[in-house]
C-alpha positions as CSV (number, residue, x, y, z in Angstrom):
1,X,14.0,-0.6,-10.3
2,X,15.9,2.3,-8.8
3,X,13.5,3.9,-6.3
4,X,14.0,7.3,-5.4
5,X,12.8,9.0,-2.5
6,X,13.1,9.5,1.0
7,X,14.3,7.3,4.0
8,X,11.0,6.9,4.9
9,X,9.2,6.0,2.2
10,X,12.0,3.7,0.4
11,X,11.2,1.8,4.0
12,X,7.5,1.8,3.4
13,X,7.8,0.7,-0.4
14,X,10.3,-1.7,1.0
15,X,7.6,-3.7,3.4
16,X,4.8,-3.0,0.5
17,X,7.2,-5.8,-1.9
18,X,6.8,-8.4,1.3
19,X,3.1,-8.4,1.2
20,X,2.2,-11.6,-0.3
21,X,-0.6,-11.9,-3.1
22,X,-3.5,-12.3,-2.0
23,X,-3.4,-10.7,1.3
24,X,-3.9,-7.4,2.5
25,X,-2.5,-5.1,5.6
26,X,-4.0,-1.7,6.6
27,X,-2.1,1.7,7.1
28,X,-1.7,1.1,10.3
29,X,-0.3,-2.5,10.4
30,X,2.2,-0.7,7.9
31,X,3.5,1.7,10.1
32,X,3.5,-0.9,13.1
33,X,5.4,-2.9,11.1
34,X,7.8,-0.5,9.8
35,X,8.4,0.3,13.8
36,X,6.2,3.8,13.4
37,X,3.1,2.7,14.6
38,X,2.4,6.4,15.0
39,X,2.9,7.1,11.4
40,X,-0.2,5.4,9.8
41,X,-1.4,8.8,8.0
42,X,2.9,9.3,6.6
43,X,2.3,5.8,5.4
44,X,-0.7,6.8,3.4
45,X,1.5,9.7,1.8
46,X,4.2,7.5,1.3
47,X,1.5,5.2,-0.5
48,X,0.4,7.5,-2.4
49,X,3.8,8.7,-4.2
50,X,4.6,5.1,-4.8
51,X,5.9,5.1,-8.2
52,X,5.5,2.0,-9.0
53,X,2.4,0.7,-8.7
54,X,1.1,-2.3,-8.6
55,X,4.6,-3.0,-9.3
56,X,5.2,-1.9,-6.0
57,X,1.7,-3.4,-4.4
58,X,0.4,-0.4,-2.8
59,X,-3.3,-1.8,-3.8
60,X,-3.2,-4.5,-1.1
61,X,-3.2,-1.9,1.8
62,X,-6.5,-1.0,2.7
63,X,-8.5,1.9,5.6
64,X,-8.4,-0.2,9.6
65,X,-12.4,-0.1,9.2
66,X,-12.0,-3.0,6.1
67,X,-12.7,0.1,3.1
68,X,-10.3,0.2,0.4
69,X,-8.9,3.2,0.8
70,X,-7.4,5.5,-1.9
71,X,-5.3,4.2,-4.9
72,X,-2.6,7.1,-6.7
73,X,-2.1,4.6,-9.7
74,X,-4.0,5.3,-13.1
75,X,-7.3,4.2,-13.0
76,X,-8.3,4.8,-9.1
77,X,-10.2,3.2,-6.6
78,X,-12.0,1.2,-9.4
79,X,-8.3,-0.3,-10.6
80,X,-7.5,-1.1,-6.8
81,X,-10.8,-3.0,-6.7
82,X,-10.0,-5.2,-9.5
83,X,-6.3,-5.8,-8.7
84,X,-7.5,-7.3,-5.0
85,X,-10.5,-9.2,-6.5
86,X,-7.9,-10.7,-9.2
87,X,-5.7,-12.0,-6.5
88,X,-8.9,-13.4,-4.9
89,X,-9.5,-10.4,-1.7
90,X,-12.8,-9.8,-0.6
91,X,-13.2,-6.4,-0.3
């Protein structure tokens, strides 16, 4: 997979690979983790040109209040939904 795209979101798509099935971060826990704890709304852009997905698993990041959040990957919100309930998330 040759990923094209800028520094910043070639890092977020980076950390998006390390989160493990099953378990979910939010946009900000992205950013903070990424060491641009500021950045939680670039993140969500960043997400949301991801051009991978789920390849890339941008559907296990999810809104700070515990709502899912948006999904740029054919088939929406409703597709996030059932890729976290497949890999057992409670949403």
């Amino acid at each position: 997979m040759n990923l094209k795209g800028t520094k910043f979101q070639l890092k977020v798509w980076n950390y998006l690979k390390k989160i493990p099935k099953g378990e979910v971060r939010t946009y900000l826990e992205v950013a903070k983790a990424i060491g641009k704890p500021k950045a939680f709304r670039a993140v969500a852009n960043a997400i949301g040109k991801n051009p991978y997905p789920p390849k890339i698993p941008c559907h296990r990041v999810i809104k700070s209040d515990g709502s899912v959040g948006g999904y740029s990957g054919e088939g929406g919100v409703n597709k996030k939904l059932r890729l976290l309930r497949s890999e057992k998330v409670l949403i």
